[in-house]
VEXDREN-2710 file (C-alpha; in Angstrom, 1 decimal):
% VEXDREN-2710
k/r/px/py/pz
1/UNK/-28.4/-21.6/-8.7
2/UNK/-25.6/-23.9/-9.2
3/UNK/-22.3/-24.3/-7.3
4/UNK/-20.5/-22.8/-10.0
5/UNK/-22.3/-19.5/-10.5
6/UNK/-21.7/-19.0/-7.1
7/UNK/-17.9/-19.4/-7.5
8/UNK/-18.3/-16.4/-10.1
9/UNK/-19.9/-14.3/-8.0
10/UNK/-17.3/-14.7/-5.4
11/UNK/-14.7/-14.1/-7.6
12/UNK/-16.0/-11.2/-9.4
13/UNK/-17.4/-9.4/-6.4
14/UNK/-14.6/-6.8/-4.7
15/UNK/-16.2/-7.6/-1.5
16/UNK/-15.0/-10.9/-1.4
17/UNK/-11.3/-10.2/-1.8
18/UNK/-11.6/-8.1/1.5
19/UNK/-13.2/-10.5/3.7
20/UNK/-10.6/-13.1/2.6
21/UNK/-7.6/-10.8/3.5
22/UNK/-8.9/-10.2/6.7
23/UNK/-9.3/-14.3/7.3
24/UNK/-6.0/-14.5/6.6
25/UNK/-4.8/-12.0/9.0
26/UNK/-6.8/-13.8/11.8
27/UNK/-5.1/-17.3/10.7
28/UNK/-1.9/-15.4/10.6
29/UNK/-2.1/-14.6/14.1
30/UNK/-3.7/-17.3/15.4
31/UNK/-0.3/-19.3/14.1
32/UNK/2.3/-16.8/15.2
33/UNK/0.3/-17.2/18.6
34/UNK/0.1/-21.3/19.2
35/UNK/2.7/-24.1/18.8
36/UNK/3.0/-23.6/14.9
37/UNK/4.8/-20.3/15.5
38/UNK/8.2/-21.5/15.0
39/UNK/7.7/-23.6/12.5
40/UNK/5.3/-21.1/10.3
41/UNK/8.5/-18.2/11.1
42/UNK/11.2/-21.2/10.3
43/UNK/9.6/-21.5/6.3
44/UNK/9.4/-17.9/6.3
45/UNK/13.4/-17.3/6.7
46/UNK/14.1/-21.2/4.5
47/UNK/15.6/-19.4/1.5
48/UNK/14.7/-20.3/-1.9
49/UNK/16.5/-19.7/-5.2
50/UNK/19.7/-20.1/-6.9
51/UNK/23.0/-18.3/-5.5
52/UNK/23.5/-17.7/-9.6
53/UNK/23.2/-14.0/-9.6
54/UNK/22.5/-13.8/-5.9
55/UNK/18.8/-14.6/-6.5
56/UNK/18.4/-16.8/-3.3
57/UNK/16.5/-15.2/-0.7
58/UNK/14.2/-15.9/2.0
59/UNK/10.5/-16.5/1.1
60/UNK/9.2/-13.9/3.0
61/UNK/11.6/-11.6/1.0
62/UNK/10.3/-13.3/-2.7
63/UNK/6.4/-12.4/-1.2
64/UNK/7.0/-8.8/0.1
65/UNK/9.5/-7.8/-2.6
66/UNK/8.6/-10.2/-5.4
67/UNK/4.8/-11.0/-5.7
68/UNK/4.1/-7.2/-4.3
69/UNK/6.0/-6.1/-6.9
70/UNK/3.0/-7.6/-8.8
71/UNK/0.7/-6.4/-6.8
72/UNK/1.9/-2.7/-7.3
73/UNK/2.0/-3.7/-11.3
74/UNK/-1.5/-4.0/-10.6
75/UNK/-2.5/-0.7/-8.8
76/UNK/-0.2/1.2/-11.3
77/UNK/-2.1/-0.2/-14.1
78/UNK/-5.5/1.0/-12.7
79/UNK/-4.0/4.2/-11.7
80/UNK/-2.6/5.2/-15.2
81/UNK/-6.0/4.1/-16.6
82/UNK/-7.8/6.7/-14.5
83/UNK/-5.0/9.4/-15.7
84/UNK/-5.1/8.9/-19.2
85/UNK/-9.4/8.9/-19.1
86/UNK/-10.5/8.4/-16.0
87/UNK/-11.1/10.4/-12.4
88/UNK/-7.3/11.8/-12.5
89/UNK/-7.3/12.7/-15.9
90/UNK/-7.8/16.3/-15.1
91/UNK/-5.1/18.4/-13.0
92/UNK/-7.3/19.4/-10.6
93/UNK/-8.3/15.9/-10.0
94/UNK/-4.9/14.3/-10.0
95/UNK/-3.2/16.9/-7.9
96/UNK/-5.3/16.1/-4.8
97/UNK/-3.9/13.1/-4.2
98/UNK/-0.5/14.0/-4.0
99/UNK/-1.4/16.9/-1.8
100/UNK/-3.0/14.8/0.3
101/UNK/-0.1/11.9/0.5
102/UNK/2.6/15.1/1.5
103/UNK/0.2/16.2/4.5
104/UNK/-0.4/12.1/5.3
105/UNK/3.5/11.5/5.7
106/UNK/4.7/15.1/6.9
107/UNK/2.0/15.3/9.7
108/UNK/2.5/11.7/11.4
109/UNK/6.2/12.6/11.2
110/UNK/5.8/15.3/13.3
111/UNK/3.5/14.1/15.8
112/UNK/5.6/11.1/16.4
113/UNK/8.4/13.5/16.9
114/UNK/6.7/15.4/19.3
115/UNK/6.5/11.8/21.8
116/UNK/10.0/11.0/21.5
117/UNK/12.2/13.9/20.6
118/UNK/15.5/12.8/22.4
119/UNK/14.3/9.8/23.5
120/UNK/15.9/6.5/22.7
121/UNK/12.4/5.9/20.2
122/UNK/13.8/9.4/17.9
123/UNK/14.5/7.5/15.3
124/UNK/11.3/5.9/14.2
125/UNK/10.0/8.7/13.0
126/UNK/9.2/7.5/9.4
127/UNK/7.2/4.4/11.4
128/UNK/3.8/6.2/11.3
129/UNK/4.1/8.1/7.5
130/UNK/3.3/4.8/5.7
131/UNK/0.0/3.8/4.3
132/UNK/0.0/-0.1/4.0
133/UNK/-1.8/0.2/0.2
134/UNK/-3.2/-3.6/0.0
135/UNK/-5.0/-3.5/3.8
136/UNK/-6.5/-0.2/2.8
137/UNK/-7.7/-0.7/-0.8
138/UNK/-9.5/-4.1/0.5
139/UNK/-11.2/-2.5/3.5
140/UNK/-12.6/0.1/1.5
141/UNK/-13.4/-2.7/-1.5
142/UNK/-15.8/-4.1/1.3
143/UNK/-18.1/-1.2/0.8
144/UNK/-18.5/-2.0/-2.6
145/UNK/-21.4/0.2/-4.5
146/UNK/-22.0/2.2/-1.0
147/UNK/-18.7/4.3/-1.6
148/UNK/-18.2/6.0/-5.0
149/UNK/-15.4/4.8/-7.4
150/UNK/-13.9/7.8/-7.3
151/UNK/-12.9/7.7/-3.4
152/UNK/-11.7/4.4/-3.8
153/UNK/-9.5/5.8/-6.5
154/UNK/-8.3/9.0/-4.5
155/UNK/-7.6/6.3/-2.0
156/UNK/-5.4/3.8/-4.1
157/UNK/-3.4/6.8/-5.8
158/UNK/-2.5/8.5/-2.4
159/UNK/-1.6/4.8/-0.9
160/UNK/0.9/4.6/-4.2
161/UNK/2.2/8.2/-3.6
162/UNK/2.6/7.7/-0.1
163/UNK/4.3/4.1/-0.8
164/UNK/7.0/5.8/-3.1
165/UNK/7.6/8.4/-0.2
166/UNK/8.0/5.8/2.3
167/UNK/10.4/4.3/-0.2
168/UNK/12.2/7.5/-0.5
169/UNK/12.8/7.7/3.2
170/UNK/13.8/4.6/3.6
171/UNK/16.6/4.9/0.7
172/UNK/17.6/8.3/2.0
173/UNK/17.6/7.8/6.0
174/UNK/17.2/4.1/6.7
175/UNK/19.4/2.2/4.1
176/UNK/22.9/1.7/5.2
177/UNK/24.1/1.6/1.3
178/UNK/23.1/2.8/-2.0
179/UNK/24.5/0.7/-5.1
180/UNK/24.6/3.0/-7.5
181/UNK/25.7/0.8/-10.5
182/UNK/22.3/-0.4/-9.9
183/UNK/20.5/2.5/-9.7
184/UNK/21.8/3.8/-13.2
185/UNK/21.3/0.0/-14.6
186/UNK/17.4/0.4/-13.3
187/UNK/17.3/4.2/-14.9
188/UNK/18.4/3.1/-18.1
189/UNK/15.5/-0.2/-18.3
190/UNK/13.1/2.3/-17.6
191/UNK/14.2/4.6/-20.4
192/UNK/13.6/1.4/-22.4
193/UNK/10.3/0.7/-21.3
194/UNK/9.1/4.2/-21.8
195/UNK/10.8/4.1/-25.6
196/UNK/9.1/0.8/-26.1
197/UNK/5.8/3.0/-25.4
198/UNK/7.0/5.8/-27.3
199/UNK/7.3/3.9/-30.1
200/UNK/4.0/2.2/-30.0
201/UNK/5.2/-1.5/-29.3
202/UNK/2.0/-3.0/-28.2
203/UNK/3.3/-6.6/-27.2
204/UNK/2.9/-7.2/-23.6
205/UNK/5.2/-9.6/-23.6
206/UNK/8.2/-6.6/-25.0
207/UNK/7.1/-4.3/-21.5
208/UNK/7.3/-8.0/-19.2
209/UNK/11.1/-8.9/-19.7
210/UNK/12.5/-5.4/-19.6
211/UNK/10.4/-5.2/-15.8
212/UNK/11.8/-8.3/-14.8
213/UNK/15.1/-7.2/-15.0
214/UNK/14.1/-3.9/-13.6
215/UNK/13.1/-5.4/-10.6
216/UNK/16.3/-7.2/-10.5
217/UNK/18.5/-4.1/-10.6
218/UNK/16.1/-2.2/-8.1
219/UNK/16.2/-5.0/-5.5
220/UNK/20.0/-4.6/-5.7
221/UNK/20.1/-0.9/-5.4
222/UNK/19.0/-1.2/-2.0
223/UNK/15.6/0.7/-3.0
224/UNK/12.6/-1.2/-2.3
225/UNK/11.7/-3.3/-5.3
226/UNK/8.2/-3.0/-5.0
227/UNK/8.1/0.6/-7.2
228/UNK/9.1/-1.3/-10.2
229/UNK/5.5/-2.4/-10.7
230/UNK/4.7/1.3/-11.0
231/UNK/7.4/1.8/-13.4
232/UNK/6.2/-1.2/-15.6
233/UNK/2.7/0.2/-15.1
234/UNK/3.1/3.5/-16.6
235/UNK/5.4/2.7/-18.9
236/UNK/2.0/-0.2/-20.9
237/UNK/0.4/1.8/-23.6
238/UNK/-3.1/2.4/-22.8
239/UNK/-5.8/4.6/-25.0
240/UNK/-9.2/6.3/-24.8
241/UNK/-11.1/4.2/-27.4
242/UNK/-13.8/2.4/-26.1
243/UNK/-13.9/-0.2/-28.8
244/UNK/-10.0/-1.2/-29.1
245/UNK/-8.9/-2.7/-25.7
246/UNK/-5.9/-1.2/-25.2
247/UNK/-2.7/-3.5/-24.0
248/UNK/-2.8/-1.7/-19.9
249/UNK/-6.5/-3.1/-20.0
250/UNK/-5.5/-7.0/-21.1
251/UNK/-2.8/-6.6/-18.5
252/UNK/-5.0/-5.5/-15.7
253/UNK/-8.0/-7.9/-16.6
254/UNK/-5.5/-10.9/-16.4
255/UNK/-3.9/-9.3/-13.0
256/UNK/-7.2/-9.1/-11.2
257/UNK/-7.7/-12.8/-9.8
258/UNK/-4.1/-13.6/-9.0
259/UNK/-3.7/-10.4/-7.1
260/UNK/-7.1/-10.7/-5.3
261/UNK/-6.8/-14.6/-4.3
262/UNK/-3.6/-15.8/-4.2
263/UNK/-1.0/-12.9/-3.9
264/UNK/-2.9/-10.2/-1.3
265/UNK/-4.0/-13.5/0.4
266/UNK/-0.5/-14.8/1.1
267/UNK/0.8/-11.1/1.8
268/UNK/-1.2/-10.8/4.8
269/UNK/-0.3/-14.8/5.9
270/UNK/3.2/-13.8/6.2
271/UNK/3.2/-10.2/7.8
272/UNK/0.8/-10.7/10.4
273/UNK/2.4/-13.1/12.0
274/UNK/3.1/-11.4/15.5
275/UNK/3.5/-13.4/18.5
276/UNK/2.1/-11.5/21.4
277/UNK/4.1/-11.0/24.7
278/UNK/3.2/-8.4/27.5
279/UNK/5.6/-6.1/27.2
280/UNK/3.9/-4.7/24.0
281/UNK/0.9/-3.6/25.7
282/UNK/3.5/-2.0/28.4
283/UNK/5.2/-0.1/25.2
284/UNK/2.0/1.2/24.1
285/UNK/1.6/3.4/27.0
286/UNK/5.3/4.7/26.3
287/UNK/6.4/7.4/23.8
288/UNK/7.1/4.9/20.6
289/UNK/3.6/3.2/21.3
290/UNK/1.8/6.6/21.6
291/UNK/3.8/8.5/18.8
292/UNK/2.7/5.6/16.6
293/UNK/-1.0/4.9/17.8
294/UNK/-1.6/9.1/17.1
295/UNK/0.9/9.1/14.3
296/UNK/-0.8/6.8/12.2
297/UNK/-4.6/7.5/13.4
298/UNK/-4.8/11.3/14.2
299/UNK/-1.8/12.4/11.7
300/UNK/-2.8/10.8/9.1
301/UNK/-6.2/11.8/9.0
302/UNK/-5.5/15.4/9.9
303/UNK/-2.7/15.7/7.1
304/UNK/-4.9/14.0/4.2
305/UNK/-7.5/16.1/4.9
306/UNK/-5.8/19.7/6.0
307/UNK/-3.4/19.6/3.0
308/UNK/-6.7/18.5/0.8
309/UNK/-8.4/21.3/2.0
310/UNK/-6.0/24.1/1.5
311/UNK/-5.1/22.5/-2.0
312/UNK/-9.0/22.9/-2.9
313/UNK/-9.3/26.2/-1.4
314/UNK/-6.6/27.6/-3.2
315/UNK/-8.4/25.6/-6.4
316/UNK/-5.8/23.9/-7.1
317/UNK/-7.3/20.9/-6.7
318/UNK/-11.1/19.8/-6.8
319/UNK/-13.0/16.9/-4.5
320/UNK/-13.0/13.5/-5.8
321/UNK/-16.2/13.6/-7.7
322/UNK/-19.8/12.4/-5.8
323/UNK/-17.5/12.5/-3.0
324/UNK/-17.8/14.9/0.6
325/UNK/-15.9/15.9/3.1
326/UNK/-17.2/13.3/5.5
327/UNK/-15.8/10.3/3.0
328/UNK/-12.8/12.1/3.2
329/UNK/-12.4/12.0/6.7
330/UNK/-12.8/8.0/6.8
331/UNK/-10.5/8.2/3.7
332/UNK/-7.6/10.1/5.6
333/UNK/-8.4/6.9/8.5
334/UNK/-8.5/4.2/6.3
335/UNK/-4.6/5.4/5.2
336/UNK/-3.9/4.9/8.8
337/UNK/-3.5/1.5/8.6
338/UNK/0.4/1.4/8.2
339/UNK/0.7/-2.5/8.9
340/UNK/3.8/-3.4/6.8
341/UNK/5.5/-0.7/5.2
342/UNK/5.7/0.5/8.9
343/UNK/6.7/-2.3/10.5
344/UNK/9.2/-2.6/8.0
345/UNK/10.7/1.2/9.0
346/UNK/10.5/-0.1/12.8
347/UNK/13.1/-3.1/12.1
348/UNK/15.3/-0.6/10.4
349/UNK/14.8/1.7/13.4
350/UNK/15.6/-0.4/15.8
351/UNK/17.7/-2.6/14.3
352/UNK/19.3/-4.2/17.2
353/UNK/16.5/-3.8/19.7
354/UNK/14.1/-6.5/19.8
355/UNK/11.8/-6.2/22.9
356/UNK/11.6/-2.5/20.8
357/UNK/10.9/-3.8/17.5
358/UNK/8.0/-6.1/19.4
359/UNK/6.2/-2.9/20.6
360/UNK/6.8/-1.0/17.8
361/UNK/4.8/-3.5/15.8
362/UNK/1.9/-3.9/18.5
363/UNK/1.8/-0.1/18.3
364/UNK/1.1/-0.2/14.7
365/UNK/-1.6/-3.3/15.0
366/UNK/-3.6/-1.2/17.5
367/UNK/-3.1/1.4/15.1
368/UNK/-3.9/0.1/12.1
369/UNK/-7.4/-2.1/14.0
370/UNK/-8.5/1.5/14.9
371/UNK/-7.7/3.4/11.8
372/UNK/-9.4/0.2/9.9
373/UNK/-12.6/-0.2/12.2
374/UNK/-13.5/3.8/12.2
375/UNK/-12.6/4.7/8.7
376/UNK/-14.8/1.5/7.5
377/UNK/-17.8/2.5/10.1
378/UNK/-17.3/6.3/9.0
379/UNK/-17.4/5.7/4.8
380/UNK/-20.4/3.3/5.9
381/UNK/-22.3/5.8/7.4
382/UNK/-21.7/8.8/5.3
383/UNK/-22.6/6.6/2.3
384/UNK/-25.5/5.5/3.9
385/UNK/-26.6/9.2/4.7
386/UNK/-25.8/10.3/1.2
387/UNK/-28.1/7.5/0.0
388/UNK/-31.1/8.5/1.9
389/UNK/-30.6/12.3/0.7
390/UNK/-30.5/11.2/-3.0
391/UNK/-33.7/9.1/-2.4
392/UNK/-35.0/12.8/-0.8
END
């Protein structure tokens, strides 16, 4: 077998993209935590752009809000494809998620509140309701054929729900100011976008330029830009013929390598990049490290699956299909892994508190490790088991 075949199979294997994020994440922190520290954080805050427009920003900002943007494109894509004639293209299917992403927010919340109700650390509550979507979908991708498609899709379409109720919060209790020229300006793009679909404009090209600018106005709002990918997304006209390819499928065929090698890659290089200090392991003893820690671990995990459960016992909802209740369980852990979007609600928090923003963030890296290492072992061994009953 040649060199290049080889390359192919990397590339086309969802495994791979998994075990690259997570070399990343060890180079990240093995930077943040040696004499390159300042220098790696110095590039990160070196803005880059033109002052035409106010598009000059730092190029941590053009990674987290720019190429996630493309990210989320990416995921929305997949996600409307499964709606339209996929796993969520029944009710009963679709609903679950949402159910589930409701419980995975309102449930951290709580618990969180619980550790630091009138404590200087109350107002990080919204720290433990995020799911960080890219950490989780390539954790699970490392199971490849062991865990049936449609968990992994459950799992990508609570992340996005739960993403766009992080983004909610955020806009509504953390954000200083709302622009609300913007917000009208990135309403009326979207009524575009879904007219272009209406209307059965199939150029690519026709959806691309309208999303640009929608990302423009959103990032200016003072919403998190990020949700204009799942605009754009749903806005691409897809269909159910298996011989046309349809233009959401050319989109999210020509998505898949950037996303997987280059943008998720470079995501995790810049937002793992936490310099250890001992006062964080001090802080995860207190009421913000142990609000988080049990926020993001135990509350997620018991909101996914209590809400699932009283949304299928009511039949509203139905499981994800070849799925149990065990793969749920390592589901509801695997959304545990809060990484960005919650370190991104702990600066906002604690805005002026440093040595607090520094255990916040340890907080959720224990967190997120845990909620990682035990949903990844429990999906493995349930899979396994369900394997060996099928071969019964």
């Amino acid at each position: 077998m040649n060199l290049s075949i080889y390359f192919k199979k990397f590339f086309e294997s969802s495994q791979s993209s998994g075990i690259l994020l997570i070399f990343c994440v060890a180079i990240a922190l093995g930077i943040a935590n040696s004499s390159l520290a300042e220098n790696f954080q110095n590039f990160l805050d070196q803005e880059v752009g033109v002052n035409l427009f106010h598009l000059k920003y730092p190029v941590s900002i053009w990674i987290n809000d720019g190429l996630m943007a493309i990210f989320f494109l990416l995921v929305g894509l997949e996600i409307k494809r499964e709606v339209v004639e996929g796993e969520l293209s029944s009710f009963r299917n679709a609903s679950l998620p949402i159910f589930a992403a409701i419980g995975g927010m309102l449930v951290p919340a709580i618990i969180y509140t619980i550790f630091n109700l009138g404590t200087e650390y109350s107002n990080g509550w919204g720290i433990p309701m995020a799911t960080d979507i890219a950490f989780s979908l390539a954790i699970i991708s490392m199971l490849g054929k062991k865990v049936p498609n449609s968990i992994k899709i459950f799992l990508a379409a609570l992340a996005i729900v739960d993403d766009l109720g992080a983004i909610f919060v955020i806009a509504i209790f953390y954000t200083e100011q709302i622009h609300w020229i913007f917000i009208l300006l990135s309403l009326g793009v979207s009524v575009l976008l879904f007219l272009l679909n209406y209307f059965k404009v199939t150029k690519i090209v026709f959806y691309l330029i309208p999303g640009i600018f929608l990302w423009y106005f959103l990032h200016h709002s003072g919403i998190h830009a990020t949700i204009a990918g799942v605009v754009l997304a749903f806005s691409i006209p897809t269909n159910v013929s298996d011989v046309e390819i349809s233009p959401l499928e050319k989109l999210e065929h020509q998505l898949h390598l950037p996303v997987s090698f280059f943008i998720m890659p470079i995501f995790a290089l810049t937002n793992t990049n936490i310099t250890f200090n001992s006062g964080m392991i001090n802080g995860l003893f207190s009421g913000l490290g142990l609000g988080i820690v049990c926020g993001l671990v135990i509350g997620k995990l018991i909101g996914i699956n209590l809400f699932s459960w009283i949304a299928i016992r009511f039949k509203i909802s139905s499981l994800p299909q070849n799925s149990s209740w065990t793969q749920m369980l390592g589901v509801g852990l695997l959304a545990g892994i809060g990484f960005t979007m919650s370190i991104f609600i702990a600066l906002l928090s604690f805005k002026e508190e440093i040595q607090i923003q520094d255990e916040a963030k340890f907080a959720i890296l224990i967190a997120s490790f845990i909620a990682a290492v035990s949903g990844y072992v429990i999906l493995s061994l349930s899979s396994s088991k369900n394997h060996e009953t099928l071969e019964d």
